[in-house]
N, C-alpha and C positions, 0 to 999 in steps of 0.2 A: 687258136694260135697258129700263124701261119711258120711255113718251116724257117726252121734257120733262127727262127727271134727266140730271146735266150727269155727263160722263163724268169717274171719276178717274184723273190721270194715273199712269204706272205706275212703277213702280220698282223696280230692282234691289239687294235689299236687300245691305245694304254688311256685316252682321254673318254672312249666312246659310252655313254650310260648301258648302253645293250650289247657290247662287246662285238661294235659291230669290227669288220676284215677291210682292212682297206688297203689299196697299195699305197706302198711309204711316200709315196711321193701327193699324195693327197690328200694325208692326216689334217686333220684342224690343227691347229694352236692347243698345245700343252696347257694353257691358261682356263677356265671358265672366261663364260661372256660377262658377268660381274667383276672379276679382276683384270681382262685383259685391257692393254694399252690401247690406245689410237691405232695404231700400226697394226695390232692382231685382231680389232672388233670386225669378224668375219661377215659380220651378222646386218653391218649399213653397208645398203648395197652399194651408193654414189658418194662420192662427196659433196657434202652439201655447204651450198654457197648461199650468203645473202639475196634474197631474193629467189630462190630457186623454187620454192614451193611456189609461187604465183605463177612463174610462168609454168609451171607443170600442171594446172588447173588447168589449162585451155585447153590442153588434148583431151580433157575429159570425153567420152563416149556421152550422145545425146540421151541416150536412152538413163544416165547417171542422174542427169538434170529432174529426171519426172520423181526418184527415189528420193532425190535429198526433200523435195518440196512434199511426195508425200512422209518423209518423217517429220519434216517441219509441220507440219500441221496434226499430223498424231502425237507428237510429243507435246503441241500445243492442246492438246485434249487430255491428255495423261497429267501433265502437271500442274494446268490450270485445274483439274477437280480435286488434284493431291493436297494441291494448296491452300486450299481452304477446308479440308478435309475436319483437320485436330477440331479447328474452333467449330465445326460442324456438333461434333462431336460433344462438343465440352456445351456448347451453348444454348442446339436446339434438342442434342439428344440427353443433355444433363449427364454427361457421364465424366465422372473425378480427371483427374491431370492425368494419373498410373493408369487408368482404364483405356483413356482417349490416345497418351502414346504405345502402351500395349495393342489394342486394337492399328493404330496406326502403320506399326512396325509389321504387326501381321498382316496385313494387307502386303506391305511392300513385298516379305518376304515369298508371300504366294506368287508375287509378281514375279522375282529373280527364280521361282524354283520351279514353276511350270515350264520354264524353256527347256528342260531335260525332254518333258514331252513331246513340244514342237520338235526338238532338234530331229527324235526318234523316227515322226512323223514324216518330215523331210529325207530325213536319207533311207526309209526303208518304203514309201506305199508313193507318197503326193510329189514329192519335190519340194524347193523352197517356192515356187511361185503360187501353186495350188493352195499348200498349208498358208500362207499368208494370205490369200483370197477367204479360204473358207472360215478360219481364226478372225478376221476381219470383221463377218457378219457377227462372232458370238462378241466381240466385243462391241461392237456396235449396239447390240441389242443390252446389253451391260449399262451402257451409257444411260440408255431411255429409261431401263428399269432405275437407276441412280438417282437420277431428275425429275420422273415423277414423282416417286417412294417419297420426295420432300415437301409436297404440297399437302398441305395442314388440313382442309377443308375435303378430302377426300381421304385424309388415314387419319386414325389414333395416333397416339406416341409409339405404340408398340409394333404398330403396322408398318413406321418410318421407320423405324430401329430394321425390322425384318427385311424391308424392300433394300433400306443401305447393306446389309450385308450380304443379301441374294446379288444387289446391283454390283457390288464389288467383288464379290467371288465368280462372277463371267467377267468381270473387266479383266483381273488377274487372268483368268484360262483364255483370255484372249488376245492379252499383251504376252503372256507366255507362249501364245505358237507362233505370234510371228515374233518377235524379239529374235531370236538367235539366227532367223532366217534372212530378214532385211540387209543387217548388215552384212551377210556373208553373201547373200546375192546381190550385192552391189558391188561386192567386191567379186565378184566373177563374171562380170563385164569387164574388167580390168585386163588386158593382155598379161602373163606370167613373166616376161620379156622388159615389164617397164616398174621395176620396183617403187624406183620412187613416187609414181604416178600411183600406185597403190596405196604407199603411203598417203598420199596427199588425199587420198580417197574420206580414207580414216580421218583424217584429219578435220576436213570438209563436212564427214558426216556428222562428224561431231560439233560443229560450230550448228549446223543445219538442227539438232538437238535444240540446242542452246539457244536458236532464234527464236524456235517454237516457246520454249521454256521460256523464256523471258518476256515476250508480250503477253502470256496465258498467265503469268506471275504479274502485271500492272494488270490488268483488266479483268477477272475474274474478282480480285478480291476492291473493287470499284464498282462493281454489276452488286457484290454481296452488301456491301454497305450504304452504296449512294441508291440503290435501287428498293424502293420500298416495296413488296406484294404481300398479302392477305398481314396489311398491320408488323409487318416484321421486316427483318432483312431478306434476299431477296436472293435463299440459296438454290431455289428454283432455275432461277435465271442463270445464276451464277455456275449451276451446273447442265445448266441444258447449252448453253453454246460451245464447252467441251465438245459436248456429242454432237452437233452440228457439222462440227471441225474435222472431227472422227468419218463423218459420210464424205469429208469436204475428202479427206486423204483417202479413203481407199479409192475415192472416181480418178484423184491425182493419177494412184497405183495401176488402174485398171486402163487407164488412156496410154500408158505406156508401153501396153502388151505387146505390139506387134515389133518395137526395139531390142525387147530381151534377149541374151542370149542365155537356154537353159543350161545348165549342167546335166550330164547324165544321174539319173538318183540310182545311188548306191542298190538299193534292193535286201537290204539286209539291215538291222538296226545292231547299231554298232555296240551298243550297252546289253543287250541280250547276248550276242555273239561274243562282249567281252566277257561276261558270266560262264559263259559256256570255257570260254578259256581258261578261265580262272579257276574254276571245278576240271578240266579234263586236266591240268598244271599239277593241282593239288595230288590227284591220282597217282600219276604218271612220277610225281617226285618221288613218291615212296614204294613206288613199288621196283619191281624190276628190272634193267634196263640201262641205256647209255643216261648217265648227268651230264647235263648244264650248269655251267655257271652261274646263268641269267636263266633268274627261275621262270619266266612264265616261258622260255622255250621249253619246256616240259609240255605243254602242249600240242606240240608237232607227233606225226605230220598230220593229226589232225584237224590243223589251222598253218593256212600257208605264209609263207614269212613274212610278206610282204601286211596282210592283218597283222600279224603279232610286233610288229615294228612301230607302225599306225596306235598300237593297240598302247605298248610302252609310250610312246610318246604323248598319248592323250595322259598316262601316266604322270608322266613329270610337269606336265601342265597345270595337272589337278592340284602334285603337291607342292608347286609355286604360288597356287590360287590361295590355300588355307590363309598363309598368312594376310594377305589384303583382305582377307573377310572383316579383321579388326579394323581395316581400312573404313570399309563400306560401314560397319559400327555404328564409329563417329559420325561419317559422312552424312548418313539420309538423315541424322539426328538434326540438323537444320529442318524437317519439316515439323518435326516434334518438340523436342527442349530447347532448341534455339528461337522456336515459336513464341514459345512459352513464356522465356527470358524476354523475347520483345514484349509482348504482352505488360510484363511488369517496366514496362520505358515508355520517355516521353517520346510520343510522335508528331506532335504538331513541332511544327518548322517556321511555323507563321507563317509563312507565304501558300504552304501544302501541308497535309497530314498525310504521315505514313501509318500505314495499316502494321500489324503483328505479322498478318500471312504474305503482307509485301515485300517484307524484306530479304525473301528468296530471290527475289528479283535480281538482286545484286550478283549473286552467283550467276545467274543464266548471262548475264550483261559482260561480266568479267571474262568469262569463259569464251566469247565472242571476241571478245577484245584479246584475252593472253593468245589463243592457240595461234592466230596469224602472225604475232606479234616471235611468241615464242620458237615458232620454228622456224619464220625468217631473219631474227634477229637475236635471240639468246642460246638457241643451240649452237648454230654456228661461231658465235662466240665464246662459249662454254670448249666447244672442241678446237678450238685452237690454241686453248689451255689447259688443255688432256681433261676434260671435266665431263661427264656425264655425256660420256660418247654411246653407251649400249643402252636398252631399251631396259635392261635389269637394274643397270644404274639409276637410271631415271626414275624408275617405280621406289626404289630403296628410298629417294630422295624425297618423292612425294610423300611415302607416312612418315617419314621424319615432319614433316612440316606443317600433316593434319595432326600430329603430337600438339605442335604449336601453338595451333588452333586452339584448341582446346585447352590447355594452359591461359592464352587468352579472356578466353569463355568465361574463365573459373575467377578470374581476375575481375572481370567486368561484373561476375555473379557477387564476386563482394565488394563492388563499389556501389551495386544496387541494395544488396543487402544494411549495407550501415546504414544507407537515407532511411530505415524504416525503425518504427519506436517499439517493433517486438518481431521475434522470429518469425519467420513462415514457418506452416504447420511442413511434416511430411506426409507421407498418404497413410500414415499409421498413427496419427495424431489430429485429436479436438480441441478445442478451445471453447470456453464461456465467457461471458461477459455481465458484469452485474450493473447497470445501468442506474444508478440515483436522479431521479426524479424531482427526490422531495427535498429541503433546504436542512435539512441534519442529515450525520453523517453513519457509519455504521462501520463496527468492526467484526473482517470476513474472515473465519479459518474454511480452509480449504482442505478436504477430505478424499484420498482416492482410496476405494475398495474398503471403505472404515477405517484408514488409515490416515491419520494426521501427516499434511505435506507441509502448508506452508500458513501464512498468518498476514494480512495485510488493513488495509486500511483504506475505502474508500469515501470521500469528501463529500459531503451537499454537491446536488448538482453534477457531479462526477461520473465516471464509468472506470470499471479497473478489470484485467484481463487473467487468464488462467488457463495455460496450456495441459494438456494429458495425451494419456495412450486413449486408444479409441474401444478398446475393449474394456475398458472401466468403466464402473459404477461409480458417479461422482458428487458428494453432497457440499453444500454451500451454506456453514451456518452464520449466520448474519446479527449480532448484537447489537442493538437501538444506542443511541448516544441517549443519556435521559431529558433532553431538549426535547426527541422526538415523540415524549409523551401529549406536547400539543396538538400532535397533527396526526397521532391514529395511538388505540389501546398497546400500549408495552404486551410481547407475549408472557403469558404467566410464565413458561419456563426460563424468559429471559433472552429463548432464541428464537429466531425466525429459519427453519430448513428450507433446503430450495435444492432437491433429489434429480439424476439425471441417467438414467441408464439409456443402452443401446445406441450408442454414437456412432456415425458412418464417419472415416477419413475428411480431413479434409474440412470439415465443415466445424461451424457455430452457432453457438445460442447466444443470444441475448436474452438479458433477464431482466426487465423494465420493473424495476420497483415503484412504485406507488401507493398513495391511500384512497380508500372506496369506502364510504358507510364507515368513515373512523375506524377499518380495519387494514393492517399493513397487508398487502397482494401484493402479484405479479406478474406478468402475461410473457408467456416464450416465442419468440421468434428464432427461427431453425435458418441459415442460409450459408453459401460459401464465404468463407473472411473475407477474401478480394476477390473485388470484380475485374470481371475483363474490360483492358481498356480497349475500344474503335475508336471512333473518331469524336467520342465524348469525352468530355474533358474529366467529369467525374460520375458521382454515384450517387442517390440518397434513398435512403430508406425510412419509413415510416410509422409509429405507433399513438394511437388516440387510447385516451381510457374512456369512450362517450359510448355508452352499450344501447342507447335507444337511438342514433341516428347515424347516418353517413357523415365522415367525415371528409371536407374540401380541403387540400393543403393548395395554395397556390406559389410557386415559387418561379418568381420572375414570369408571370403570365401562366406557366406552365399547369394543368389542372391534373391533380392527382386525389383520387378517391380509394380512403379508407375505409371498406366496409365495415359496420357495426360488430357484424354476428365474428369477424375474424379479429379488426384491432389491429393488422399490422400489412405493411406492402414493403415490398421487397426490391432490390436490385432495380432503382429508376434514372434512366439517364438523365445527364444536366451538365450545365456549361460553365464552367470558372469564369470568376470574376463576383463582381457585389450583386447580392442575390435578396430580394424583398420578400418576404415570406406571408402570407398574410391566411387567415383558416375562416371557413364556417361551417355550420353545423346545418344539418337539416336534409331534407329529400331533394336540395335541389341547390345547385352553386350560386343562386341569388341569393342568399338567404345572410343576412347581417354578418360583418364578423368580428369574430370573437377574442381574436387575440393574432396579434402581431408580431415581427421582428426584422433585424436587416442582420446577416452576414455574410461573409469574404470566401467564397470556394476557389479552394487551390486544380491546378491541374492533377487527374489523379488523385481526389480524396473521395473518400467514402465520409458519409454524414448520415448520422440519424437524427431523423428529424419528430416531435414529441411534443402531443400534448395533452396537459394534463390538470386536475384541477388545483389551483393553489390554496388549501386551507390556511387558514388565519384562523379559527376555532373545527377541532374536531364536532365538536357542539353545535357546530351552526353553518352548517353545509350549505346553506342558502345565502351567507355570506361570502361563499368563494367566487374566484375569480378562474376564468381559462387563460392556460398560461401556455406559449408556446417555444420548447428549448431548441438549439442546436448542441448537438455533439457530436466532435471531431472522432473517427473512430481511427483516421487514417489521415495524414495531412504532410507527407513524405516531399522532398526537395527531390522531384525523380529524375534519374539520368536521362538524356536524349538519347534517343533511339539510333543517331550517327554512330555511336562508340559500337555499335557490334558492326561496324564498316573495315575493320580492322582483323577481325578473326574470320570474312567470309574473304576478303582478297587473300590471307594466307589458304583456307583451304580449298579454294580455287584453282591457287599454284599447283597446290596438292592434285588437287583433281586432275591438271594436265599432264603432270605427270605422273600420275596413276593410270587414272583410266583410260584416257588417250592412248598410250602409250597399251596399255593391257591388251583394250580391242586389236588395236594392232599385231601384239604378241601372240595372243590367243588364237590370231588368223595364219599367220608367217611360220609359226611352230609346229604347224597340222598339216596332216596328209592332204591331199587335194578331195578326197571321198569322205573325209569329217569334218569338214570345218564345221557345219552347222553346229554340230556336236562339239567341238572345239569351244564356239563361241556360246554355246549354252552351258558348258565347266567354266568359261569366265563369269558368267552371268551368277552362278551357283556360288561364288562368292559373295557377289552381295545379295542372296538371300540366306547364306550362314549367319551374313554380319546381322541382319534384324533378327534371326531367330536369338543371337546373341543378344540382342536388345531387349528383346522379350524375357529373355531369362533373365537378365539383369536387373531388371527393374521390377518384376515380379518378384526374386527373392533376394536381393542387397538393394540397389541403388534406391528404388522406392522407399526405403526406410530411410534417404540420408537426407542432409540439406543440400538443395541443388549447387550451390558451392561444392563440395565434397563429392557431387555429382563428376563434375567437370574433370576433377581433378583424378578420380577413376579412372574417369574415359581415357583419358591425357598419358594414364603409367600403361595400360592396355590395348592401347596406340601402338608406346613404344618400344614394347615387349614382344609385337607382329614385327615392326619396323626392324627389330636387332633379330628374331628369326628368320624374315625374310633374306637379310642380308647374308645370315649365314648360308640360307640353303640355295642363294645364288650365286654363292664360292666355289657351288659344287653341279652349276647349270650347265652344259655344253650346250651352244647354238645345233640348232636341226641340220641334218644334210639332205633333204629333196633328194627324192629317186636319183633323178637325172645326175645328180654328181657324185655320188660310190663309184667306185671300182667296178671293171667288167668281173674283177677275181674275188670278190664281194661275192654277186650275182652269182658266180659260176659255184663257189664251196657250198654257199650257205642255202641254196635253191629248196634242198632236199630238206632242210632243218632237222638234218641227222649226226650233222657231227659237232662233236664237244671243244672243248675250247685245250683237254690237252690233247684231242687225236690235231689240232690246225697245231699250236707248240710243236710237235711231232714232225709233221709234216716239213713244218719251215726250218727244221734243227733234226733233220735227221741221224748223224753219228753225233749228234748231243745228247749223255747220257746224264746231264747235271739236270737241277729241277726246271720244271717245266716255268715258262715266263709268267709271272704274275701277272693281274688285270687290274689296275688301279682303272678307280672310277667309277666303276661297270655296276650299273643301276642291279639293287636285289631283288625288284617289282618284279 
């Protein structure tokens, strides 16, 4: 203080989360950045103008240009093998719906929750460019193990299973160390001096996502189905040019080198050093000694202020993060249940087929298209009608609007569900099927655990259906009409049983009745209810009662061999429209045939197809004829696959203004020596919200019908969205070193004095009570 200048008195600012000392003439706004007006969002640096973000792109720093392309081509590696991931899952590695998005969720979530490592990484040993270099190689080596691990002809089933989960547990530890560092080292090229050029940074990076994501989302899942290898689809392919993309991005990253500009690394990992505080806090509060208001200054002066300030503010970051975890929830649930639901819709277009794992595309597309859109032409619009001017604003607004989504979802889930003539199973639920054959009828009671359910009535020629729990023992007794004593012996006791234990989720039997040798049988076939739709229009399945030879089905050209010693095939693709059916019998598909028929497949049905012998005398088995049926098991009027076009443009919205806006937050709100760290507590969000998915669905949502799915999601949403908004009534924007007070700096240096010896100081003959601290964080 030079002489003569009159001292200012000091103050304990009444808004600050850490109680921090500012001179009065520098306080923020009495408001949080969630309720403040236009006039007090402290927190946008510029005004922004139509068009202003464009021309702010051109100052970009050259060395910016090498980082967007290499995220664009890593995220094109990351989301094109995400993409096709579930149906991987469900189709080559046979694992149920609950298992496939379980496993799915888990992956993600190892992805968002390795960046605590990287982040560690970076601010205490490598820096963000080394850790991204060296993370680079283990993901990369991720990739190859992924890609090979899927060729059939060099692994078992059990081999592909283990090589997919070794391949994706290095993809995760490797998109984990660099994720939190990319973005934060691009954003430190950025001068501190040109906010909005920062911004625009973020903004940019994230379209440059989105480019990746979007072409990796059409071409991947068109390599996996238009591409045949070893007899199948062609996930080989489909995942090895991922990893291609992945070699193609780190040479991007590494031709860039000599433009970076590094940041000094910290030398200290700031999650350790925060533990240490947190325990020397804990101590130091109960024992002895001067109090704090703001508990973790209890750690002084063992931790210099300017750490424990860094330290709180990573604090309030973390506990703005919790609530978008339910954000993220919903959100990644587009590669899993929203899959799923394409799955059950029509994709052909007639002109094109859209895939199930295509439809993500739509987001990467949109996301490209809102955020230039969005920040050149609806914020500035928005803020000229006092509307969603702060960045807390904006995130509140996005889970409102993935709530939406999902409301949507649940809508659309029951306009699919009424086209269908019986429930979808849950994952906790089987079903059977009693398949009539013969031309009499039979009446069924249905039994669970020896307990009398239900009583029905199946027709000549007919099939009639029966859902249960999956953990039940289930019998089927079956009563002859007495017609059908022409065509095999009545049983003496009058019933025919038909016993099922050990049922897995998810799946069915059918139960082909017939007569052999004048005696009533029946042969089981075990498989999922519905198939998956690609690019086939439907399904058909198979059963011969012919025990001494192959059977040939032909339909519409198509040759399909029913082996003897088994009697049934399963899950075969085929094309809607009129379908000529024609069979024979024998060692070889010359061979004469036997029995005929023409019918009509719908887009989307499932058909069994059946044949068996038709007696006209039990007696005289030499007088039958082979007779070949169709039955409809599935013949649904299915929605087109457009109508989920509707709930990905709302959570799109969402997404810009979530996540967009988050990265951003997550950067601007952090010390200049954490961001990495910073941006790996954003990240830690959405690997809370899969771990939430994973809980969900392993002990509630998996038991519900996907409808009621939706409609979970949707209240669980909105329950983040009304917390979020409350605990941003209560956010104060960050103050950067650089703008405290010099009398900030000069009291609090020492982190020895309390908050009433400064009261004291500034109120010397004030002997009333000391000035209370509204606001002032209890971390």
């Amino acid at each position: 203080m030079t002489p003569g200048e009159e001292k200012k008195p000091l103050a304990v600012s009444a808004i600050s989360p850490v109680g921090y000392l500012e001179e009065p003439d520098r306080r923020l706004s009495k408001r949080s950045e969630f309720t403040m007006s236009v006039e007090e969002a402290e927190d946008v640096p510029e005004k922004e103008e139509v068009g202003a973000g464009c021309r702010a792109i051109r100052e970009f720093p050259v060395s910016i240009w090498f980082i967007f392309l290499n995220e664009l081509c890593e995220r094109f590696s990351f989301y094109g093998m995400k993409a096709i991931l579930t149906l991987y899952f469900t189709n080559v590695l046979l694992w149920s719906d609950d298992t496939a998005i379980t496993a799915y969720h888990t992956f993600s979530m190892m992805c968002y929750l390795t960046p605590i490592l990287g982040a560690i990484i970076a601010d205490t040993w490598w820096g963000k460019y080394k850790t991204i270099i060296v993370f680079s190689l283990v993901y990369a080596l991720g990739h190859v193990v992924k890609s090979i691990s899927t060729i059939p002809v060099w692994f078992n089933h059990t081999e592909m299973a283990a090589g997919t989960i070794l391949g994706l547990a290095l993809i995760a530890l490797g998109t984990g160390g660099i994720k939190p560092c990319v973005c934060s080292f691009g954003g430190d090229q950025i001068p501190e001096d040109k906010p909005l050029l920062k911004d625009m940074f973020f903004s940019v990076f994230y379209v440059s996502i989105n480019i990746g994501a979007f072409v990796s989302m059409v071409v991947t899942p068109i390599l996996r189905e238009d591409v045949q290898c070893f007899d199948k689809d062609c996930y080989t392919l489909a995942f090895g040019v991922p990893a291609v993309l992945f070699i193609v991005a780190t040479c991007l990253f590494v031709a860039g080198t000599p433009l970076y500009k590094n940041m000094k690394v910290v030398g200290e990992s700031m999650i350790v050093r925060a533990c240490g505080a947190i325990a020397s806090a804990f101590r130091n509060r109960f024992s002895e000694g001067k109090k704090f208001d703001t508990f973790i200054y209890h750690a002084s002066p063992m931790y210099e202020k300017s750490f424990l300030d860094e330290l709180i503010q990573l604090g309030r970051i973390f506990v703005m993060t919790l609530p978008t975890a339910l954000f993220f929830m919903g959100f990644d649930q587009q590669g899993s249940t929203w899959t799923i639901q394409a799955q059950q819709m029509d994709g052909n277009l007639g002109f094109i087929t859209l895939y199930p794992d295509q439809m993500q595309f739509i987001n990467s597309l949109l996301v490209i298209i809102l955020v230039p859109v969005t920040y050149n032409v609806i914020y500035p619009l928005l803020h000229k009608c006092h509307l969603l001017k702060t960045r807390l604003q904006k995130m509140g607004a996005g889970m409102v609007l993935a709530c939406c989504a999902f409301i949507l979802a649940a809508f659309l889930q029951f306009k699919i569900d009424t086209t269908l003539p019986f429930d979808r199973l849950t994952s906790s639920q089987s079903s059977v099927w009693a398949v009539n054959t013969l031309p009499c009828g039979f009446d069924v009671q249905f039994f669970e655990d020896g307990d009398f359910v239900s009583e029905s009535e199946v027709l000549p020629h007919d099939l009639i259906r029966f859902s249960y729990g999956s953990s039940k023992d289930i019998t089927l007794e079956l009563t002859p009409e007495p017609t059908c004593a022409e065509y095999f012996d009545l049983p003496e006791s009058g019933n025919y049983s038909i016993s099922k234990t050990d049922s897995s989720g998810e799946t069915t039997a059918y139960f082909y009745l017939y007569s052999e040798h004048g005696k009533l049988t029946h042969t089981e076939q075990s498989k999922s209810e519905e198939s998956s739709s690609t690019s086939f229009d439907c399904y058909f399945s198979f059963f011969s009662s012919s025990t001494t030879n192959n059977t040939y089905f032909f339909v519409s050209d198509e040759e399909y061999v029913v082996e003897a010693k088994s009697r049934v095939l399963s899950d075969k693709e085929g094309n809607k429209g009129s379908q000529n059916v024609s069979v024979t019998l024998g060692n070889a598909a010359d061979e004469d045939v036997v029995a005929e028929t023409v019918f009509k497949a719908k887009y989307g049905g499932i058909y069994l197809l059946t044949l068996t012998q038709n007696l006209t005398d039990k007696n005289s088995p030499e007088d039958s004829v082979w007779v070949v049926q169709v039955f409809p098991v599935l013949e649904a009027e299915m929605v087109n696959i457009l109508w989920q076009v509707p709930q990905y443009v709302v959570i799109t919205f969402a997404e810009v203004l979530v996540s967009v806006t988050g990265l951003d937050f997550a950067y601007s709100e952090s010390g200049a020596g954490v961001k990495a760290c910073a941006q790996a507590i954003w990240l830690l969000g959405d690997a809370i919200g899969n771990f939430m998915d994973i809980v969900l669905f392993s002990a509630v949502l998996g038991q519900m019908q996907t409808v009621y799915q939706f409609f979970v999601n949707a209240g669980i949403i909105a329950a983040g969205a009304i917390t979020f908004m409350i605990l941003a009534c209560f956010y104060k924007p960050y103050i950067p070193k650089s703008r405290t007070g010099s009398v900030y700096n000069e009291i609090m240096e020492s982190n020895l004095v309390t908050t009433d010896d400064l009261n004291k100081q500034e109120n010397p003959n004030d002997n009333a009570k000391p000035l209370s601290v509204s606001g002032q964080s209890e971390f």
